[in-house]
PDBQT receptor file of N, H, CA, C and O in Angstrom, charges set to zero:
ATOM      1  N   UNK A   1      88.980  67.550 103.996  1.00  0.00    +0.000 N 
ATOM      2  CA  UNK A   1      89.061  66.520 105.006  1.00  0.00    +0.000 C 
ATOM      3  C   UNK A   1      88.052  65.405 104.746  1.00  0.00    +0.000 C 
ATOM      4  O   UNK A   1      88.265  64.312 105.271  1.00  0.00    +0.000 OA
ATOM      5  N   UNK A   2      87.142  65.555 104.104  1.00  0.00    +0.000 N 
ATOM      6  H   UNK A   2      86.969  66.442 103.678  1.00  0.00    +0.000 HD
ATOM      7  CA  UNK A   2      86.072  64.567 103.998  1.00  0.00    +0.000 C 
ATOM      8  C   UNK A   2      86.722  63.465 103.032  1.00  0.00    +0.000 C 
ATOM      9  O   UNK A   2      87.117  62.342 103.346  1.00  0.00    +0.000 OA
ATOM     10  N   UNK A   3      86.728  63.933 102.078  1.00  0.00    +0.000 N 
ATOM     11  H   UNK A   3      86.407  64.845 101.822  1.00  0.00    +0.000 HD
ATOM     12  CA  UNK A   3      87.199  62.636 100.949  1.00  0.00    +0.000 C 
ATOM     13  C   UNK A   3      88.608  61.589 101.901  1.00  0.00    +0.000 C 
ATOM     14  O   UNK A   3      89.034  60.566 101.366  1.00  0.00    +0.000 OA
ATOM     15  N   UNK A   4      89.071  61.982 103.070  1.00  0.00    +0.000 N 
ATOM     16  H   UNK A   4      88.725  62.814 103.505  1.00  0.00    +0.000 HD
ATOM     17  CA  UNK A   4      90.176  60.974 103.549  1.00  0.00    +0.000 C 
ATOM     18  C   UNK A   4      89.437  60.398 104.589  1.00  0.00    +0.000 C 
ATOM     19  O   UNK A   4      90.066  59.538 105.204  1.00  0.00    +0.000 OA
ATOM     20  N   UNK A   5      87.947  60.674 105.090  1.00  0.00    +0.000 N 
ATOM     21  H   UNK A   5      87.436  61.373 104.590  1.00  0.00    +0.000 HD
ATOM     22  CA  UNK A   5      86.951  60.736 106.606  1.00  0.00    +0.000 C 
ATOM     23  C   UNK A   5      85.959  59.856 105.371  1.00  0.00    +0.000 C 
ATOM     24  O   UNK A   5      85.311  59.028 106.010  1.00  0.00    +0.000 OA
ATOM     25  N   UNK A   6      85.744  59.783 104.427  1.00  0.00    +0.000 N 
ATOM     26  H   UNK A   6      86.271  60.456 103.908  1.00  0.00    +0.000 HD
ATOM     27  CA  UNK A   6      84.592  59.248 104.191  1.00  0.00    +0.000 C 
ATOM     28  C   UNK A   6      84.334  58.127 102.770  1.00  0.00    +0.000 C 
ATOM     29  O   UNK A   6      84.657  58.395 101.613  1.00  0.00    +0.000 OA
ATOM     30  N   UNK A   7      83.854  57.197 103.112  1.00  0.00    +0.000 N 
ATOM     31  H   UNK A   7      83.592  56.979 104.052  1.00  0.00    +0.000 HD
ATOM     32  CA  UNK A   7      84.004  56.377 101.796  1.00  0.00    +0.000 C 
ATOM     33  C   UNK A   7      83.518  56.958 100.949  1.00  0.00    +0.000 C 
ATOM     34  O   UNK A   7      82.885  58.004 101.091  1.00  0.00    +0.000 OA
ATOM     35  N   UNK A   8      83.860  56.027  99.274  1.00  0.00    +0.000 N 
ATOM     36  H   UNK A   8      84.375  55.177  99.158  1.00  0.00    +0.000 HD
ATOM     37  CA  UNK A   8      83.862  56.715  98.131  1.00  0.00    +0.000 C 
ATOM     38  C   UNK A   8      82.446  57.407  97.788  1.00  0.00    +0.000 C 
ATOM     39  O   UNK A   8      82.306  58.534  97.314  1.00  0.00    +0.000 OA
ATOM     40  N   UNK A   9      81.641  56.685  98.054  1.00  0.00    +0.000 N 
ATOM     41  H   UNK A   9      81.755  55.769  98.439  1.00  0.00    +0.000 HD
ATOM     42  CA  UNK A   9      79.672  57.001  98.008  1.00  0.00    +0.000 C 
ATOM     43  C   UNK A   9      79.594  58.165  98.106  1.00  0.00    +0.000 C 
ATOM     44  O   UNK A   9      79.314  59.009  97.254  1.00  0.00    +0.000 OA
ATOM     45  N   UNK A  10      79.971  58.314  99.726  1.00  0.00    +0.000 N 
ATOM     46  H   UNK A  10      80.197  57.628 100.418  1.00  0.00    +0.000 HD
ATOM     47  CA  UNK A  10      79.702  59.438 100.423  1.00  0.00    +0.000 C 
ATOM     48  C   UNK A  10      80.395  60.764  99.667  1.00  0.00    +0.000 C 
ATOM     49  O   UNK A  10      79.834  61.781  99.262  1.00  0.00    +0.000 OA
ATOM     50  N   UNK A  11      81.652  60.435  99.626  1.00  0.00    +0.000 N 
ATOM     51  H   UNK A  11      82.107  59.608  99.956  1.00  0.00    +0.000 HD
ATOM     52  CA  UNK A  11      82.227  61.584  99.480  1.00  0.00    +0.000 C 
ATOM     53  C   UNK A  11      82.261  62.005  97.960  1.00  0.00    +0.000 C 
ATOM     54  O   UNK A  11      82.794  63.046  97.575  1.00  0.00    +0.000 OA
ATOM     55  N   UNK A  12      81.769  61.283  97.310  1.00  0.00    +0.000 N 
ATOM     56  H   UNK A  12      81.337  60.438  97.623  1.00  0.00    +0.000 HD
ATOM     57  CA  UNK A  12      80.799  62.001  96.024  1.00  0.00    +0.000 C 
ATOM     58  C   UNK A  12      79.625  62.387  96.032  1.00  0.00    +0.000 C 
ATOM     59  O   UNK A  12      79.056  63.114  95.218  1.00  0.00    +0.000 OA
ATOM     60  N   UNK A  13      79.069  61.702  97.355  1.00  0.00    +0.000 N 
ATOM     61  H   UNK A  13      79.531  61.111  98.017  1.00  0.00    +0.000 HD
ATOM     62  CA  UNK A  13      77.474  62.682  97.634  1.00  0.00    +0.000 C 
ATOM     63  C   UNK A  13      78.021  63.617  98.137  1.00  0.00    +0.000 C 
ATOM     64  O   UNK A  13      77.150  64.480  98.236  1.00  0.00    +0.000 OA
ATOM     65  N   UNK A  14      79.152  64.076  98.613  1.00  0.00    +0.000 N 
ATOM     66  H   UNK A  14      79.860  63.375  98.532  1.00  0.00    +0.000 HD
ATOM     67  CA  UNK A  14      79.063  65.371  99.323  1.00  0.00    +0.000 C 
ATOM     68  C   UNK A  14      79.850  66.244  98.804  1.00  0.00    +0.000 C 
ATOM     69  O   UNK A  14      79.999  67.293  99.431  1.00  0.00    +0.000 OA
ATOM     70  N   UNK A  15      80.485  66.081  97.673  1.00  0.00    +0.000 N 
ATOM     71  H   UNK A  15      80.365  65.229  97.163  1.00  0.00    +0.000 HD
ATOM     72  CA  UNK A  15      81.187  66.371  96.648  1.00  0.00    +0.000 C 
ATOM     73  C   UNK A  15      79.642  67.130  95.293  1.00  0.00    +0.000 C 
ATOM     74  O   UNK A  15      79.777  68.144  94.607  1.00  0.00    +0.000 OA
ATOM     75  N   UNK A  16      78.673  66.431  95.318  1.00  0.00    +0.000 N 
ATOM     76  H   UNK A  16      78.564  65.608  95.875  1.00  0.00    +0.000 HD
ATOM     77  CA  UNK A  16      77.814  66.712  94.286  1.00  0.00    +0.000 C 
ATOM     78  C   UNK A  16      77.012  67.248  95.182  1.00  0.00    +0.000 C 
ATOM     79  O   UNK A  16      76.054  66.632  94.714  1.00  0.00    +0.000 OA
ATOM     80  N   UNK A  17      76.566  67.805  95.996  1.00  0.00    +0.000 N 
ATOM     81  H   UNK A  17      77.344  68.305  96.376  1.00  0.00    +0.000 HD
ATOM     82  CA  UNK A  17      75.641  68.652  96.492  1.00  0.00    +0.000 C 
ATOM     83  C   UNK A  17      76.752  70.008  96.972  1.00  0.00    +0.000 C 
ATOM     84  O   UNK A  17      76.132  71.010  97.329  1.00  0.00    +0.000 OA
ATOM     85  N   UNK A  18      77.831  70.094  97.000  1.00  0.00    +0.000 N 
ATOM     86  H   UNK A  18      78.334  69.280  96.710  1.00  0.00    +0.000 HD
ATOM     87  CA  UNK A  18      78.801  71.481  97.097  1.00  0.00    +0.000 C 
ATOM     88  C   UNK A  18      78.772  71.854  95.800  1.00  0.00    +0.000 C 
ATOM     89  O   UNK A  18      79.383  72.887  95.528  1.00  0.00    +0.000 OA
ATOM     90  N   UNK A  19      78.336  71.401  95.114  1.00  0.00    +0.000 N 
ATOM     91  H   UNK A  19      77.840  70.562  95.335  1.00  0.00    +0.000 HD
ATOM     92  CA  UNK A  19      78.433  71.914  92.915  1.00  0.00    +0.000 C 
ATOM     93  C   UNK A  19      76.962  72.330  93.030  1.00  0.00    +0.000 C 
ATOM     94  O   UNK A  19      76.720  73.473  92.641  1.00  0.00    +0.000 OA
ATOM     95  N   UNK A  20      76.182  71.778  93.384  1.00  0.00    +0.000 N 
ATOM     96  H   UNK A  20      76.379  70.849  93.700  1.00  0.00    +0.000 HD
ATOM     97  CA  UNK A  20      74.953  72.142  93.256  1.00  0.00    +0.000 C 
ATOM     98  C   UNK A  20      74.583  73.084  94.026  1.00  0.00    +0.000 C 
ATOM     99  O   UNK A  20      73.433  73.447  93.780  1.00  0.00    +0.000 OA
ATOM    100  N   UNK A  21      75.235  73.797  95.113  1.00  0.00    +0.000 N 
ATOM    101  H   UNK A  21      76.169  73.502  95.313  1.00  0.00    +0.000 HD
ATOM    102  CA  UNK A  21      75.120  74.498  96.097  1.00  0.00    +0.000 C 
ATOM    103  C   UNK A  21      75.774  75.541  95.219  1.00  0.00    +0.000 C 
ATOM    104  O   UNK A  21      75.006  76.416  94.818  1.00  0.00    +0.000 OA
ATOM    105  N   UNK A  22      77.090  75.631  94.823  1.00  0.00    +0.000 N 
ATOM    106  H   UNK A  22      77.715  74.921  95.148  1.00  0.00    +0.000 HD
ATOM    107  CA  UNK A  22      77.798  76.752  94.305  1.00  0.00    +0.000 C 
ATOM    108  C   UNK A  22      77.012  76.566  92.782  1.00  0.00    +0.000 C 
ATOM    109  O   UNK A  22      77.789  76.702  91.837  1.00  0.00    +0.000 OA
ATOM    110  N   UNK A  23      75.935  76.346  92.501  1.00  0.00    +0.000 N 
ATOM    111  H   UNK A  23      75.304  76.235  93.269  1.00  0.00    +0.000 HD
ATOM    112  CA  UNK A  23      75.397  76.772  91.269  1.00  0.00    +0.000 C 
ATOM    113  C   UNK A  23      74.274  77.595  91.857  1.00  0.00    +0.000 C 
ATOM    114  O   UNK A  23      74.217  78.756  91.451  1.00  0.00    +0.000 OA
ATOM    115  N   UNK A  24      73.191  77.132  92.915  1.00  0.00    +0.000 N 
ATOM    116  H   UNK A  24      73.237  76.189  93.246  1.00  0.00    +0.000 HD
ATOM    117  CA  UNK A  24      72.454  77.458  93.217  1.00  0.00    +0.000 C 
ATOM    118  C   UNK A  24      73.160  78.949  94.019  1.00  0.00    +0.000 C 
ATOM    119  O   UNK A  24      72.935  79.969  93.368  1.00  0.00    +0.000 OA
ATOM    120  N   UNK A  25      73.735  79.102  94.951  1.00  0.00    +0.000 N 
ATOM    121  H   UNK A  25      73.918  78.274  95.479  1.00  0.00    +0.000 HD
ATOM    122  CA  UNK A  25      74.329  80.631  95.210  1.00  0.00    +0.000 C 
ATOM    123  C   UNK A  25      75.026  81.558  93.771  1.00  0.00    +0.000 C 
ATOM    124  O   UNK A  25      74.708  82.747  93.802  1.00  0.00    +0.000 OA
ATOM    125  N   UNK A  26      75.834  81.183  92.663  1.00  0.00    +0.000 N 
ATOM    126  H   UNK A  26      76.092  80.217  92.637  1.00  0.00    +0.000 HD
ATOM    127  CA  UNK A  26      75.816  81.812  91.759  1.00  0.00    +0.000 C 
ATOM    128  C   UNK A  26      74.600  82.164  90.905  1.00  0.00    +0.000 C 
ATOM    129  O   UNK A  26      74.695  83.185  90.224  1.00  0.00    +0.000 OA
ATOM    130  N   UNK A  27      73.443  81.440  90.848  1.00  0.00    +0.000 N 
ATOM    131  H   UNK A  27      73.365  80.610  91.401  1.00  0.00    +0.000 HD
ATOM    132  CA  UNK A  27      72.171  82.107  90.127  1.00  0.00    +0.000 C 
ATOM    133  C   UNK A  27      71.456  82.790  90.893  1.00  0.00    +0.000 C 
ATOM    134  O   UNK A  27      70.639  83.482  90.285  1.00  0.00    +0.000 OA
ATOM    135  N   UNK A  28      71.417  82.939  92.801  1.00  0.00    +0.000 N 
ATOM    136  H   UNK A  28      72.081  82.377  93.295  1.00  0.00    +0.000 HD
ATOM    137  CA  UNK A  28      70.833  83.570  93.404  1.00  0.00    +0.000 C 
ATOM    138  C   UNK A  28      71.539  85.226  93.397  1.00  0.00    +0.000 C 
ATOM    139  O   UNK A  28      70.866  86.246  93.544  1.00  0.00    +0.000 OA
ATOM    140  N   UNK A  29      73.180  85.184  93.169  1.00  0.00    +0.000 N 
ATOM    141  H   UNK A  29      73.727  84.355  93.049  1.00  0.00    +0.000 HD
ATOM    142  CA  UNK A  29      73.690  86.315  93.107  1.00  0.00    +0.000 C 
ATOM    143  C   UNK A  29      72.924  86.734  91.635  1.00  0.00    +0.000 C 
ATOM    144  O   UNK A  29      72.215  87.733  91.754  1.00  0.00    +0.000 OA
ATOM    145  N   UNK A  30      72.951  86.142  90.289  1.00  0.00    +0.000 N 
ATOM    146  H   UNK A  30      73.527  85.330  90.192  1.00  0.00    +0.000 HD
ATOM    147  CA  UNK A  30      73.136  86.965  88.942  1.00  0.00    +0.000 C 
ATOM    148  C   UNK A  30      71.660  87.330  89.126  1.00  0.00    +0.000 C 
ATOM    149  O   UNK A  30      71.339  88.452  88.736  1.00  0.00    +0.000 OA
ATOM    150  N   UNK A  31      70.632  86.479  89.711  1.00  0.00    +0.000 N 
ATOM    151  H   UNK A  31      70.893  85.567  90.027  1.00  0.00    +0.000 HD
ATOM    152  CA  UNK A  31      69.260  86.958  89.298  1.00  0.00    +0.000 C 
ATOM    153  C   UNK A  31      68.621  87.590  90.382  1.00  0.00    +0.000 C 
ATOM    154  O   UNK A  31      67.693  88.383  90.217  1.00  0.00    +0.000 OA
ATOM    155  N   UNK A  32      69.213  87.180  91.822  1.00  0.00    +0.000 N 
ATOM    156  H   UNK A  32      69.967  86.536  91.956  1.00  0.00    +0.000 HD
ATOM    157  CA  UNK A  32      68.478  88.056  92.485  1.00  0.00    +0.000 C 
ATOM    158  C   UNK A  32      68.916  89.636  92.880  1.00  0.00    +0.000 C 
ATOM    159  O   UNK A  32      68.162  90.607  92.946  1.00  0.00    +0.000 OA
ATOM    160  N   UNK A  33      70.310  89.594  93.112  1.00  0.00    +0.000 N 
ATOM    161  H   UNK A  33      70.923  88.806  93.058  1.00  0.00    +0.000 HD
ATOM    162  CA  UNK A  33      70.693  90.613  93.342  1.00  0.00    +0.000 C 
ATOM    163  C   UNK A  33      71.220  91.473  92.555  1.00  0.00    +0.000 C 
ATOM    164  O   UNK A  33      71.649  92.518  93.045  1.00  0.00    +0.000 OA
ATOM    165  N   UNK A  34      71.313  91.233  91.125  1.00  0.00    +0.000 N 
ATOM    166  H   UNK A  34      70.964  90.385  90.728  1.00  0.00    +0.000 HD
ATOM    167  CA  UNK A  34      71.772  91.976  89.773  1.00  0.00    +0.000 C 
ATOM    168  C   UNK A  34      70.833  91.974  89.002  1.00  0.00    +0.000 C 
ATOM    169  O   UNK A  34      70.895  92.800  88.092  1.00  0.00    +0.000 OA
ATOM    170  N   UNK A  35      69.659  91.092  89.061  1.00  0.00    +0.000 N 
ATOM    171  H   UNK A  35      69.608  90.420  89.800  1.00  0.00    +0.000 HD
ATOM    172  CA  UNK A  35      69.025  91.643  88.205  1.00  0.00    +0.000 C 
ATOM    173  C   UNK A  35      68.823  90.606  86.511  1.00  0.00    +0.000 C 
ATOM    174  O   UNK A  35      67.917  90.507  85.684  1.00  0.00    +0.000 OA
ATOM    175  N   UNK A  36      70.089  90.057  86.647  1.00  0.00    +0.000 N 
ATOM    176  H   UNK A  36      70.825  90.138  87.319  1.00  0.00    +0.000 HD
ATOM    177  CA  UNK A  36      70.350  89.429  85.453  1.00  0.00    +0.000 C 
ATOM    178  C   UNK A  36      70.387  88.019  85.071  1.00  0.00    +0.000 C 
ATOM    179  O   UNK A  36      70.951  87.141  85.723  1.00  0.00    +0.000 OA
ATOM    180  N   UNK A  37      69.734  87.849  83.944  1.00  0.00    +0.000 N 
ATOM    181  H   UNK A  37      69.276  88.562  83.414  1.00  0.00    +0.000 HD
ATOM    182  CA  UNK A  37      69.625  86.101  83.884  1.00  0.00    +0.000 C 
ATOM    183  C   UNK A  37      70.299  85.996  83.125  1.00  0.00    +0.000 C 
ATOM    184  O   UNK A  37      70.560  86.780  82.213  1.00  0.00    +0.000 OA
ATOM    185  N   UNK A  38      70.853  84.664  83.435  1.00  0.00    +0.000 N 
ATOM    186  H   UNK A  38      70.640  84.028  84.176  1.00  0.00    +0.000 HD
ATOM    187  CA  UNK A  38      72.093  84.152  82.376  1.00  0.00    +0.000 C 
ATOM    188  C   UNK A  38      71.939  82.361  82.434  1.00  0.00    +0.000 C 
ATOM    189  O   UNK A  38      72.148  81.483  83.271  1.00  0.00    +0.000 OA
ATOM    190  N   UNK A  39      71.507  82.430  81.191  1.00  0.00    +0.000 N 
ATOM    191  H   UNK A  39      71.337  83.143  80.511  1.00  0.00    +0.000 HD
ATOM    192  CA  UNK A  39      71.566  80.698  80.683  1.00  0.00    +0.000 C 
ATOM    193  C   UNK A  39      72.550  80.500  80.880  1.00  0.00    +0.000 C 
ATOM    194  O   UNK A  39      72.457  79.313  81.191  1.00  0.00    +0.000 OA
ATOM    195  N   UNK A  40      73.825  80.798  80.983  1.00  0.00    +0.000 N 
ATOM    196  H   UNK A  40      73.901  81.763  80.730  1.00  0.00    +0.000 HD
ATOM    197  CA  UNK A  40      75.347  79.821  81.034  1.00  0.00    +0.000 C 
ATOM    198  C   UNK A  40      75.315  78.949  81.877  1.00  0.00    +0.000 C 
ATOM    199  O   UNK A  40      75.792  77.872  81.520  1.00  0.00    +0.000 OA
ATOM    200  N   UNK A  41      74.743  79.045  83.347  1.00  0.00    +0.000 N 
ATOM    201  H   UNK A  41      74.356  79.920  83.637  1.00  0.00    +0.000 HD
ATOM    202  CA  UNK A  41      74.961  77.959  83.987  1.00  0.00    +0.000 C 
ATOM    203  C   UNK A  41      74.522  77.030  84.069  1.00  0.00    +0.000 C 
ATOM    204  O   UNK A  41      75.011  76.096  84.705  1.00  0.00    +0.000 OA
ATOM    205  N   UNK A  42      72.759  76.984  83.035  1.00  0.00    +0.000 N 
ATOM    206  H   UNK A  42      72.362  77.742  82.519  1.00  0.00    +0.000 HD
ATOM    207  CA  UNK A  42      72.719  76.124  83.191  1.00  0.00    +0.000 C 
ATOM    208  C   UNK A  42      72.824  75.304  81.659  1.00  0.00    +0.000 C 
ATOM    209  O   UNK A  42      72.570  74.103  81.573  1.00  0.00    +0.000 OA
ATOM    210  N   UNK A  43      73.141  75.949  80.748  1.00  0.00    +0.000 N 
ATOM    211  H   UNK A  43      73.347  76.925  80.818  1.00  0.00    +0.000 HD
ATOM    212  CA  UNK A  43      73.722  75.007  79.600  1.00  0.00    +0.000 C 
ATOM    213  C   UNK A  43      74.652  74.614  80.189  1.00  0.00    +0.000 C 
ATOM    214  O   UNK A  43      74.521  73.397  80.317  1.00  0.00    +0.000 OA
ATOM    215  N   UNK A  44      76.177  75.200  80.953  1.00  0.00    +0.000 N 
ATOM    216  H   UNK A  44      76.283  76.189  80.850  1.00  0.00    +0.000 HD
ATOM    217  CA  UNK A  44      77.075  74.303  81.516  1.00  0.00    +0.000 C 
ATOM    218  C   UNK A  44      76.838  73.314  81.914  1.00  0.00    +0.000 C 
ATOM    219  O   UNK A  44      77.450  72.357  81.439  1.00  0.00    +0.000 OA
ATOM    220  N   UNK A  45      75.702  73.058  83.115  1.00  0.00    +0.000 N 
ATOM    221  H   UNK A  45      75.205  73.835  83.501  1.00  0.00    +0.000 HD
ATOM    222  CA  UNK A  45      75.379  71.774  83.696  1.00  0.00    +0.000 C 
ATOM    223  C   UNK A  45      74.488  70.960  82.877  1.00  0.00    +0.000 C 
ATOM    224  O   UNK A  45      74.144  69.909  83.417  1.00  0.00    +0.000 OA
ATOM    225  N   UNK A  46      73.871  71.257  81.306  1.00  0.00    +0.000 N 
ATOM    226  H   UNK A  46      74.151  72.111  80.867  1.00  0.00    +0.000 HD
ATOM    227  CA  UNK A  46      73.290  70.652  80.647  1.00  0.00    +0.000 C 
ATOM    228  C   UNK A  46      74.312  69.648  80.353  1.00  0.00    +0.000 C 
ATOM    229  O   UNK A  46      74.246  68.442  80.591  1.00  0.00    +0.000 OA
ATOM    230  N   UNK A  47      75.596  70.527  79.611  1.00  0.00    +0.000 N 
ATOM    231  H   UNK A  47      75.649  71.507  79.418  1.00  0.00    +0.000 HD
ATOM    232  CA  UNK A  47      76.378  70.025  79.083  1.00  0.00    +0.000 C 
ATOM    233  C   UNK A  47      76.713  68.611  79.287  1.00  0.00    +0.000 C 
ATOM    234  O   UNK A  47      76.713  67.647  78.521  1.00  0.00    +0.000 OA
ATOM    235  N   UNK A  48      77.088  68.795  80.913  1.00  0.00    +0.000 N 
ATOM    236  H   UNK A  48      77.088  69.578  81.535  1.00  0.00    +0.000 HD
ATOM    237  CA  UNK A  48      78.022  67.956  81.789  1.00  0.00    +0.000 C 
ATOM    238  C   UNK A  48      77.140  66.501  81.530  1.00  0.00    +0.000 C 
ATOM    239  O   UNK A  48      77.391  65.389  81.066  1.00  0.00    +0.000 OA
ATOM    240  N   UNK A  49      76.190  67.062  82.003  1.00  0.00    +0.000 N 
ATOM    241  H   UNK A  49      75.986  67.965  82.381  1.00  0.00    +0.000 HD
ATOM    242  CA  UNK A  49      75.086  65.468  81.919  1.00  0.00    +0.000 C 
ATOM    243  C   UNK A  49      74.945  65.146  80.724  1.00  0.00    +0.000 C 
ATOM    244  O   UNK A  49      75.407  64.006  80.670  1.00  0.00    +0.000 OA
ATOM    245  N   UNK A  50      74.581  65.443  79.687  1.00  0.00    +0.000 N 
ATOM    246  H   UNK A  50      74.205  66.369  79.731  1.00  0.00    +0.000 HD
ATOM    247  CA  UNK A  50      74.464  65.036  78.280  1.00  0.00    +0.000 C 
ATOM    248  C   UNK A  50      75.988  63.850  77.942  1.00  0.00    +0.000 C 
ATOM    249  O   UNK A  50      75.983  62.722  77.448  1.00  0.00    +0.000 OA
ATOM    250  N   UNK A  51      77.208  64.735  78.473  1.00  0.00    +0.000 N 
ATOM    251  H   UNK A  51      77.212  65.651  78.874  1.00  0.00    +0.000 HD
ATOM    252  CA  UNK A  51      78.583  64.017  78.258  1.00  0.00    +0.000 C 
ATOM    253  C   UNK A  51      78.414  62.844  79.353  1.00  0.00    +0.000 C 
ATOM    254  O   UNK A  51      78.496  61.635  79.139  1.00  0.00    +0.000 OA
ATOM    255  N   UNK A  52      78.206  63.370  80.343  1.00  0.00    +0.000 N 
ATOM    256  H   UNK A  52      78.140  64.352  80.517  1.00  0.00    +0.000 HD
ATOM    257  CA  UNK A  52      77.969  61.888  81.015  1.00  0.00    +0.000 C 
ATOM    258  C   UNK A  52      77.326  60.814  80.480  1.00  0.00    +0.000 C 
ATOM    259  O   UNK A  52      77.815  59.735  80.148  1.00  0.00    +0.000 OA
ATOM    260  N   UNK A  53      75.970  61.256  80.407  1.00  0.00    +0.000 N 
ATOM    261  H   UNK A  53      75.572  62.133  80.676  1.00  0.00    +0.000 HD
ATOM    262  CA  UNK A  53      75.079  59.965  80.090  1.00  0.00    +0.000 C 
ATOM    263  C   UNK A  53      75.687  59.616  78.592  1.00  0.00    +0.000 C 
ATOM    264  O   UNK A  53      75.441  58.436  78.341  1.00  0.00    +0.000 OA
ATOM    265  N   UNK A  54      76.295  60.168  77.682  1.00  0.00    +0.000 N 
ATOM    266  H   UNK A  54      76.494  61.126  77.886  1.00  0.00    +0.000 HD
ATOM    267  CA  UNK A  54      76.806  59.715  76.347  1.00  0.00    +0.000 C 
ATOM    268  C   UNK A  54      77.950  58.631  76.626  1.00  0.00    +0.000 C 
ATOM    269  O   UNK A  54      78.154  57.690  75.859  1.00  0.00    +0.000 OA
ATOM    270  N   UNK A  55      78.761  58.883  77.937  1.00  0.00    +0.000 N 
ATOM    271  H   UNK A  55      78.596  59.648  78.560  1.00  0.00    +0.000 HD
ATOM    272  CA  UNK A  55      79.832  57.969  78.336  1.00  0.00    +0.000 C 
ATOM    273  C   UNK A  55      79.271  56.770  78.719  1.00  0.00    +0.000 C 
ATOM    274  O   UNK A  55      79.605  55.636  78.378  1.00  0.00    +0.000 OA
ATOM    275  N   UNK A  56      78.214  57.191  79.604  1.00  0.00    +0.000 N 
ATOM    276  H   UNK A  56      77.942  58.112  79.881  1.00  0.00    +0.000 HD
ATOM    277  CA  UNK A  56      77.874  55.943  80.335  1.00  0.00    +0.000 C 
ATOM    278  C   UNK A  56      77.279  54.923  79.070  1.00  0.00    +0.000 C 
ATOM    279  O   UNK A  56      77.688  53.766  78.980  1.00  0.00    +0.000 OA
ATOM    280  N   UNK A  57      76.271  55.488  78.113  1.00  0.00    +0.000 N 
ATOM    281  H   UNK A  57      75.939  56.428  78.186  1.00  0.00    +0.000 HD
ATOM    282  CA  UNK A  57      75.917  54.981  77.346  1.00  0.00    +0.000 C 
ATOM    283  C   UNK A  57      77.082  54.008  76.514  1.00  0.00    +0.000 C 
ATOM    284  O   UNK A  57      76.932  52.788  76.448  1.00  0.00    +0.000 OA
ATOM    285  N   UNK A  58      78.202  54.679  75.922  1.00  0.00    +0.000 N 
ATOM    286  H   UNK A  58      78.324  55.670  75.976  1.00  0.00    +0.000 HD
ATOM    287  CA  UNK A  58      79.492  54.137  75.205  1.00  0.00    +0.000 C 
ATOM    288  C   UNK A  58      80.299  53.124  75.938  1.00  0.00    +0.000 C 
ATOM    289  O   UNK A  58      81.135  52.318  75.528  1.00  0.00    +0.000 OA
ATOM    290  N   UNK A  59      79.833  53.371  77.131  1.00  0.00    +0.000 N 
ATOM    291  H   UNK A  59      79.154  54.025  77.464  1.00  0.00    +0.000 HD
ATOM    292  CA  UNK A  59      80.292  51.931  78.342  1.00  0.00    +0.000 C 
ATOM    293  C   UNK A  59      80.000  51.113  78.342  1.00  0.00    +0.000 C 
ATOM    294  O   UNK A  59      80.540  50.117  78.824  1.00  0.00    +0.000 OA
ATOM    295  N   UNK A  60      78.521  51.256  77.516  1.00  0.00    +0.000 N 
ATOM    296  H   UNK A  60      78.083  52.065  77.124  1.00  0.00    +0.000 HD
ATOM    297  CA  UNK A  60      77.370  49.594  77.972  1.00  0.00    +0.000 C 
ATOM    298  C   UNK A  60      76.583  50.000  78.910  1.00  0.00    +0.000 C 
ATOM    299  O   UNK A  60      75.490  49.437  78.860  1.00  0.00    +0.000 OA
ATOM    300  N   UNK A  61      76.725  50.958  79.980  1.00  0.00    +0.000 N 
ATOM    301  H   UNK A  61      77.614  51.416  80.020  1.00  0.00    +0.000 HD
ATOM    302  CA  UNK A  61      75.467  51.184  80.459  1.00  0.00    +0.000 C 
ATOM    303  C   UNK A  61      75.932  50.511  82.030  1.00  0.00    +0.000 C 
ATOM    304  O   UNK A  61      75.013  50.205  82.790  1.00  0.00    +0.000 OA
ATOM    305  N   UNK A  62      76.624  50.407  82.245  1.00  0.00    +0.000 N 
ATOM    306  H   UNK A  62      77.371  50.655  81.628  1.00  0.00    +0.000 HD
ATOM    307  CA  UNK A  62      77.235  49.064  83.568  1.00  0.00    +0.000 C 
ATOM    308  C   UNK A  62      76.766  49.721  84.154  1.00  0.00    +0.000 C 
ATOM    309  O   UNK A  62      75.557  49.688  84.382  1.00  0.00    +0.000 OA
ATOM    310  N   UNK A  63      77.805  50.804  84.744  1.00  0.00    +0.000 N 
ATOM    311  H   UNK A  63      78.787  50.831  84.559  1.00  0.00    +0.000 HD
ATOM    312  CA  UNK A  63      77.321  51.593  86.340  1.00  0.00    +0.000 C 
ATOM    313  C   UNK A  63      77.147  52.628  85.931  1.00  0.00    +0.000 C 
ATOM    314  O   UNK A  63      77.348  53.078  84.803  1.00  0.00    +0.000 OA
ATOM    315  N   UNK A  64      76.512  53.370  87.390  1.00  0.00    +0.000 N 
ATOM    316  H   UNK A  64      76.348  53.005  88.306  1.00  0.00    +0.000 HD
ATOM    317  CA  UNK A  64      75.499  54.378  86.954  1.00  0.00    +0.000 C 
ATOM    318  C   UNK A  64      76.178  55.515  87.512  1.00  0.00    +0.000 C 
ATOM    319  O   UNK A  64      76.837  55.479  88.551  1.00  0.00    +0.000 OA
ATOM    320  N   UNK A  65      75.952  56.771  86.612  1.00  0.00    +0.000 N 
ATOM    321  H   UNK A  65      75.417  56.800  85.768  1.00  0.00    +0.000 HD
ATOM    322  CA  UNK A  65      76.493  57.851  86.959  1.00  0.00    +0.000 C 
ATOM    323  C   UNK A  65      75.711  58.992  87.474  1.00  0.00    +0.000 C 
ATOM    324  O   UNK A  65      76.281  60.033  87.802  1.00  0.00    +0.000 OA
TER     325      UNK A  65
């Protein structure tokens, strides 16, 4: 319901703190309650940004991601 309730800004701020939320509850399950650490998630989200900022870069740099 939000993305049709809320301009574009917003509803990518609230869009990027539900990713960051479901990263932060998946590392609280693997490490706190299993026991187990696992780099995957956050090379995944390394990933993401590295590809971003490489786009933004190949753009010229205009707007910001």
């Amino acid at each position: 319901m939000a993305p049709l309730a809320l301009p574009p800004y917003w509803s990518r701020f609230v869009t990027e703190i539900l990713i960051w939320g479901l990263l932060a509850m998946s590392s609280d399950l693997l490490i706190g309650y299993t026991g187990m650490i696992s780099f995957g998630h956050s090379a995944f989200f390394g990933l993401q940004r590295m590809t971003g900022a490489a786009a933004a870069l190949l753009d010229g740099g205009s707007r910001r991601t």
